[in-house]
C-alpha positions as CSV (number, residue, x, y, z in Angstrom):
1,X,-19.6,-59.1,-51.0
2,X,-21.1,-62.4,-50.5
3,X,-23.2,-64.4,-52.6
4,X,-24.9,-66.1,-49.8
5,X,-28.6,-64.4,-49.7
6,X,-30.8,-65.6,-46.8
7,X,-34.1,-63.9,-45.8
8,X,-34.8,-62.0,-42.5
9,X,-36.8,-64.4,-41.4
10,X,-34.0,-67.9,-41.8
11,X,-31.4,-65.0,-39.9
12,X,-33.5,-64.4,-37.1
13,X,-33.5,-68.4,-36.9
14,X,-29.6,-68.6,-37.1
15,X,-29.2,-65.9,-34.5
16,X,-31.7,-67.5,-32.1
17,X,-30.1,-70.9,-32.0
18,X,-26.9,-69.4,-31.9
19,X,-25.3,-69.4,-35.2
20,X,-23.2,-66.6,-37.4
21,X,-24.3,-64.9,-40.0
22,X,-21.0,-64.3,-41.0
23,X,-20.7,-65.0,-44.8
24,X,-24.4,-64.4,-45.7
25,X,-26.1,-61.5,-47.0
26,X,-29.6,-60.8,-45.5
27,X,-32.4,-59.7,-48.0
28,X,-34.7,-56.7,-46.5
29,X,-36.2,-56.1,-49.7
30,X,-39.6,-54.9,-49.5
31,X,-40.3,-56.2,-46.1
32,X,-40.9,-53.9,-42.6
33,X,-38.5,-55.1,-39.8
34,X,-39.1,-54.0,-36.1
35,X,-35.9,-52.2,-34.9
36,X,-35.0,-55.2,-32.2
37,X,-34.9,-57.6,-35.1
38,X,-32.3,-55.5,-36.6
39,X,-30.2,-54.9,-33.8
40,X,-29.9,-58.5,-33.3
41,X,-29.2,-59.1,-37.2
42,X,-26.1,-56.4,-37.7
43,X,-25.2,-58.3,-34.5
44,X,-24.9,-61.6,-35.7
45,X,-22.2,-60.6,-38.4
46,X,-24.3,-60.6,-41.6
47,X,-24.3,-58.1,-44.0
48,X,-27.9,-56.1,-44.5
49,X,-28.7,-55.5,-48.2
């Protein structure tokens, strides 16, 4: 497990200008996400905690 936690909204970012979230560890703690943000998040490789 990585120790690289970024926020929904900085991988939405990285995903729109085309980068990978491989290696980081998105943080969906306490926060409602609209099903087409998380589509595009488990695409973009990072890990959903």
């Amino acid at each position: 497990m990585t120790n690289n936690k970024i926020s929904v909204a900085e991988a939405l970012k990285k995903i729109e200008s085309g980068q990978s979230l491989e290696g980081f560890s998105i943080d969906f703690d306490h926060i409602k996400v609209e099903a087409l943000h998380v589509m595009k998040l488990s695409k973009g490789g990072g890990t959903c905690t």
